[in-house]
N, C-alpha and C positions, 0 to 999 in steps of 0.2 A: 504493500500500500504506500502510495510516494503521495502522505498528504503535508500542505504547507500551512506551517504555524500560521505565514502570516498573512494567510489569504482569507478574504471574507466572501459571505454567500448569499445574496436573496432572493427571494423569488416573489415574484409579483403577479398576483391574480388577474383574472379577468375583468372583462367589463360584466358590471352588474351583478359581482360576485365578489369573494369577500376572502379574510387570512382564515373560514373557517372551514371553506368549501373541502369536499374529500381529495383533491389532488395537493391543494397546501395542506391539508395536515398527514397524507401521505408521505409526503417528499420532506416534512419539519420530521415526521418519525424515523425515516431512510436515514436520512442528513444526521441525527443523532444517533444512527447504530452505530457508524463511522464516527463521533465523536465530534462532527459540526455544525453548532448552536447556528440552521438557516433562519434568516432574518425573513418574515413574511410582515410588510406593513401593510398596513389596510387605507387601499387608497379612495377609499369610499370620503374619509376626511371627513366623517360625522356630514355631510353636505354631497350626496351623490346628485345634487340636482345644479350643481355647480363645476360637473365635470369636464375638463377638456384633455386632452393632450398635454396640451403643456402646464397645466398642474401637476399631473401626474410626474415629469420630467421634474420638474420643480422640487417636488415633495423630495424625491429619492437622491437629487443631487443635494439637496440642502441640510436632508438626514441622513445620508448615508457618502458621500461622493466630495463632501467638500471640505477639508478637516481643517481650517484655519480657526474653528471655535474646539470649544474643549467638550464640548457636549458630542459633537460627531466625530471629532478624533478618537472619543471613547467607542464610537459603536465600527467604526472600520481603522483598523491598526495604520499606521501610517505609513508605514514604509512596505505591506504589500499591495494585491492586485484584489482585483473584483471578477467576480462569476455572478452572474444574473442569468437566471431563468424565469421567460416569462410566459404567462400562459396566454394565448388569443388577442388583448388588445393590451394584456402587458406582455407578449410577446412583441407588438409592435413597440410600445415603451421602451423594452431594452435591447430592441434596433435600436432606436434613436439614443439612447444613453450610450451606448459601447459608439458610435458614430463624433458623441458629444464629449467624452469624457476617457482622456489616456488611460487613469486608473483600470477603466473596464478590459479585462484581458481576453474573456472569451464570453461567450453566452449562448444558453441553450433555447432554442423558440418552440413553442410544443404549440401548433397550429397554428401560427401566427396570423396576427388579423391585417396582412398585404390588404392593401386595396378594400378595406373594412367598409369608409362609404359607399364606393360602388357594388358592395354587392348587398349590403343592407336598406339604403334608400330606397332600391323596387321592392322591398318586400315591404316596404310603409305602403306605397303604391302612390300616384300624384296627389290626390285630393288632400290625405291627412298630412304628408310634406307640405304642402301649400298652409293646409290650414294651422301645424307645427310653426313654420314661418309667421304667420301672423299672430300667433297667440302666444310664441314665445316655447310654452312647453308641450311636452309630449308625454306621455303614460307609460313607464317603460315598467317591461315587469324584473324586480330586481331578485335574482335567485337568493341571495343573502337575508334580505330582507323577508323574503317568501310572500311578497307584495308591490302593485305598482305603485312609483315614485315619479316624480315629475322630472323631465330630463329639460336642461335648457337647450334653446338651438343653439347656442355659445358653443355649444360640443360638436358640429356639424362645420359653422364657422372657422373652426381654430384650426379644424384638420387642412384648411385650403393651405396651410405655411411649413407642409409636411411630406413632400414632392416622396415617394419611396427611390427616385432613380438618385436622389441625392446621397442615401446612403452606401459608402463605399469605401470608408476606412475598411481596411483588411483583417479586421478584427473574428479568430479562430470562432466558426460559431457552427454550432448544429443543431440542425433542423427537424424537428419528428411530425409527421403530419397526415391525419387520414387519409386514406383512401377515398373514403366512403360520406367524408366532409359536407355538409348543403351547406353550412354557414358561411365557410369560408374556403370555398375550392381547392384542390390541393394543387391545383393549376397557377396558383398565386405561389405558392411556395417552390415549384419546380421553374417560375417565371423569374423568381428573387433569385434561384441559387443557381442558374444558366450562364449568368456574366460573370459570378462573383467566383473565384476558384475557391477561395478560402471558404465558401459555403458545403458542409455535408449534410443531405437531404434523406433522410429515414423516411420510407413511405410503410404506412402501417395500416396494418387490415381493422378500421374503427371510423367511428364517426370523429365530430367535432369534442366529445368530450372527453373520449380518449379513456376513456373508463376501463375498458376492457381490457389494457395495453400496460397498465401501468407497472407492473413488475421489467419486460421489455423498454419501456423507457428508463426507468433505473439501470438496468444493466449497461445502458449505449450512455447514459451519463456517467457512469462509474469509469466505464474506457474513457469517454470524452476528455474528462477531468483527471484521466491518470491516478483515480482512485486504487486501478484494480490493474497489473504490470500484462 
């Protein structure tokens, strides 16, 4: 087992979903059979109806990513690396983090949410878009909460400053991703990891929630991370 003192680990949930969902408390159990306290914050931020993109970026660079105060230098050691895995739209998150932030050395995406607005906006269909657009919020149903919450269009807005052809630092990352995906095509993951060499793409017999896989994606994390020789 080649693990480093002084590497730190989080993992970042879904949209809509929470540090309590069964794949984050999976992977905080995994993570400590090996002996590593993984960090899962909860990017819900008491305010899920205030979410964007760059909150999320925000949050994890501020708690986790930026150690010039003494409160974050406590929670990532200073002198090594970061590993972020993120699940669906904090898959997308820790693209843009590992793109954003040298610390970030590699990162695992477990379905990532490429191209999230376009393939979620048709399934609103035009009219509730339009009528979203005018009334500000939307009714989303939030798996964490086990109930709908009000989404602003702010979260739809923010995404326009978030091009995916922009990210292309070469940061070591792999990719696990249904097969059998409707949410988020596995076509968006074999489209990310076509140009990028440094992309390895694990395609797996599952839907979007990856439920079924999860001992399989531990084991390609354990190589991934050099956990396991």
């Amino acid at each position: 087992m080649n693990l480093q003192n002084d590497w730190s680990y989080i993992y970042l949930h879904g949209f809509a979903s929470s540090p309590d969902s069964l794949k984050a408390k999976y992977f905080r159990e995994r993570f400590s059979s090996v002996g590593i306290d993984l960090k899962t914050p909860d990017l819900n931020q008491n305010d899920f109806s205030g979410l964007t993109l760059t909150r999320q970026l925000q949050q994890i660079e501020t708690d986790f990513l930026q150690t010039q105060s003494s409160q974050s230098a406590e929670k990532v050691k200073e002198l090594g690396g970061v590993t972020i895995i993120g699940s669906s739209f904090g898959g997308l998150t820790a693209a843009w983090l590992a793109d954003r932030q040298l610390s970030v050395k590699q990162i695992v995406l477990l379905a990532p949410a490429f191209d999230f607005i376009s393939h979620w906006l048709p399934l609103l269909g035009q009219q509730q878009l339009e009528k979203w657009q005018s009334e500000k919020y939307l009714p989303v149903y939030h798996y964490g909460e086990q109930g709908y919450l009000p989404l602003n269009y702010q979260f739809v807005a923010d995404m326009a400053q978030y091009p995916e052809e922009k990210l292309m630092r070469s940061v070591p990352t792999l990719i696990l991703h249904g097969k059998h995906d409707t949410i988020i095509p596995i076509q968006a993951s074999r489209n990310f990891a076509a140009n990028r060499p440094w992309v390895q793409l694990i395609e797996l017999e599952d839907d979007h929630s990856l439920g079924n896989v999860l001992a399989e994606i531990w084991e390609a994390i354990q190589k991934f991370c050099q956990f396991k020789n």
